[in-house]
N, C-alpha and C positions, 0 to 999 in steps of 0.2 A: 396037775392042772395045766391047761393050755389055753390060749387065746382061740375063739370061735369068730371069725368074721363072717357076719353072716347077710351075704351079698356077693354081687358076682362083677361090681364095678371096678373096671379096671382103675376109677379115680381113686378109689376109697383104698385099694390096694396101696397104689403109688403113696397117698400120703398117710398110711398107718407106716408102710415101708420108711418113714425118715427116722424111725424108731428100730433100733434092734432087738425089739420086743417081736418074738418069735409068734407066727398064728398060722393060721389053717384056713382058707377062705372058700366057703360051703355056700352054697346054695336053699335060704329057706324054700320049702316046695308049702307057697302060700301063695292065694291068689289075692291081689289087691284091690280089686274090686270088689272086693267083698266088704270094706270099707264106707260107709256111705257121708259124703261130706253135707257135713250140716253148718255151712258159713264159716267155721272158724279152723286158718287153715293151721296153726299152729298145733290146735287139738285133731285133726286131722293124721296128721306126719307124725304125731308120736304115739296116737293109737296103732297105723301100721307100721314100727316101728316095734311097739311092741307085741303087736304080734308075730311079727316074723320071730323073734326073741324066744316065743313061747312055742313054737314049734323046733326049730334048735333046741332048747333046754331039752324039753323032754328026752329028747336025744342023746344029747351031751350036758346030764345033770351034775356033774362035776368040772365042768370047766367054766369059764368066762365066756360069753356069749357077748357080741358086740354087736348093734343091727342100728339099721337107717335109713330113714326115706326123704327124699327128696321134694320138692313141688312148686314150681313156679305160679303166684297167683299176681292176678291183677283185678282190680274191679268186681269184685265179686263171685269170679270166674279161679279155676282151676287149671292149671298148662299141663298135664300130664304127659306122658311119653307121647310122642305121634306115630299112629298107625300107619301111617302113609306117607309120603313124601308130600304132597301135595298139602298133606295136613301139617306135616312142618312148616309149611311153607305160608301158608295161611296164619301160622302162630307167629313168627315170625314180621309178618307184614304188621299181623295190629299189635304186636308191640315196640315196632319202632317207632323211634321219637319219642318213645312215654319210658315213663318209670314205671317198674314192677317190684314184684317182692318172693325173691328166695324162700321157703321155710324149711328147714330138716330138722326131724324127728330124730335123737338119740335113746338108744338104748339100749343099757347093759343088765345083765343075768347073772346070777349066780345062783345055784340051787333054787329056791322058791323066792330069794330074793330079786329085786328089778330096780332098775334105778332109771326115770324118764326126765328128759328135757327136750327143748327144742330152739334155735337161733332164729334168728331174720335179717336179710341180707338184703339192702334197697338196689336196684341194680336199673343204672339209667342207659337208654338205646340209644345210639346215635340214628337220625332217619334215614333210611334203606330205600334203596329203591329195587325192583321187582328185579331186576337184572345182576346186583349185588346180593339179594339172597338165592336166588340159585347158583352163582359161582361159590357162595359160601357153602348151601348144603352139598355142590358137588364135591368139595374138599371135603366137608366134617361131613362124618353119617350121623343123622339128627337122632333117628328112631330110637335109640337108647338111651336118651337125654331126655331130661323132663324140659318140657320148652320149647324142645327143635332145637338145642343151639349148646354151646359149652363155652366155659370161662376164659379157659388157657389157651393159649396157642393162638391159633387165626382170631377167637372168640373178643382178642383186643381190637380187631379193627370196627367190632359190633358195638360195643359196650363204649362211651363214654367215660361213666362215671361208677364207682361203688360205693356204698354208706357199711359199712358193717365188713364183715371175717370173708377174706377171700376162700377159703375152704371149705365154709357153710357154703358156697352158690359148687365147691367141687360135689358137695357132698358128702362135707364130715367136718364140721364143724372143731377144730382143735381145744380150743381150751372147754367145750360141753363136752366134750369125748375126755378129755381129758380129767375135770372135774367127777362124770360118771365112773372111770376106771379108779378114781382114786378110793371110791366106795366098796371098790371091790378086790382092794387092798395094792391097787397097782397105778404107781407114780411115772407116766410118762417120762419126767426128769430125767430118772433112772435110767431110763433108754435112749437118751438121745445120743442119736448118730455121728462121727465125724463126718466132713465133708471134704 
């Protein structure tokens, strides 16, 4: 049996990596718009979640399957990856100075069994101005970020304030990934890394 990570996030990498819990980080070949959001973003993130889940399994129906989705909402609205620069940048403008709300979908596999949860991370913007978000996306590339934007690194001089798990806004929530692995008989504990 091995660990399946099944994404291709260099975040979700980095902090499954604080663990010497050995994985394999795969690519589900799903598309996510295939997904349709019906208001609630929580049930949203852990339906694609678990699909991507159930594409891996099939695949690798003996190992651990580990999967996640991301998504920025605010107001009724959806922040999804941006296609364009111009559209990160747009995402960007109307959420500074307001608060938003992280959600990530976990989900783990095993055989036919699944195991689904999801976090929510409040995430307060300090106000930008138009000049401040293009020197920001010229340093960070947005398009791979649900938002336009990332937590770590430069992502401090955006962010104000956080309510909830710094992890869930990387994109892997620790102690819901961790609860889920514990159902499939694997105790993060066990793993934790010196530093």
């Amino acid at each position: 049996m091995q660990i399946i990570l099944g994404s291709q996030s260099p975040r979700r990498r980095e902090i499954l990596s604080f663990f010497s819990l050995p994985f394999r980080q795969i690519q589900p070949d799903f598309d996510e718009t295939q997904v349709l959001f019906s208001s609630n973003p929580a049930s949203f993130v852990r339906e694609v979640a678990r699909r991507k889940a159930l594409v891996l399994s099939e695949k690798f129906p003996d190992d651990v399957v580990l999967t996640a989705d991301t998504t920025v909402y605010r107001a009724g609205r959806l922040f999804m990856k941006p296609e364009s620069m111009e559209e990160a940048h747009g995402m960007l403008a109307e959420l500074a100075g307001k608060e938003h709300q992280v959600y990530t979908g976990v989900c783990v596999s095993l055989g036919s069994e699944q195991w689904i949860d999801s976090e929510m991370s409040a995430v307060h913007f300090h106000e930008l101005t138009d000049t401040q978000i293009r020197a920001y996306h010229s340093h960070i590339p947005p398009l791979d970020k649900a938002g336009g934007y990332a937590i770590q690194k430069g992502g401090s001089l955006i962010v104000k304030r956080i309510e909830g798990c710094y992890y869930n806004i990387m994109g892997l929530p620790l102690q819901t990934t961790r609860r889920l692995l514990l159902k499939a008989g694997i105790d993060l504990w066990d793993y934790l890394r010196s530093i």
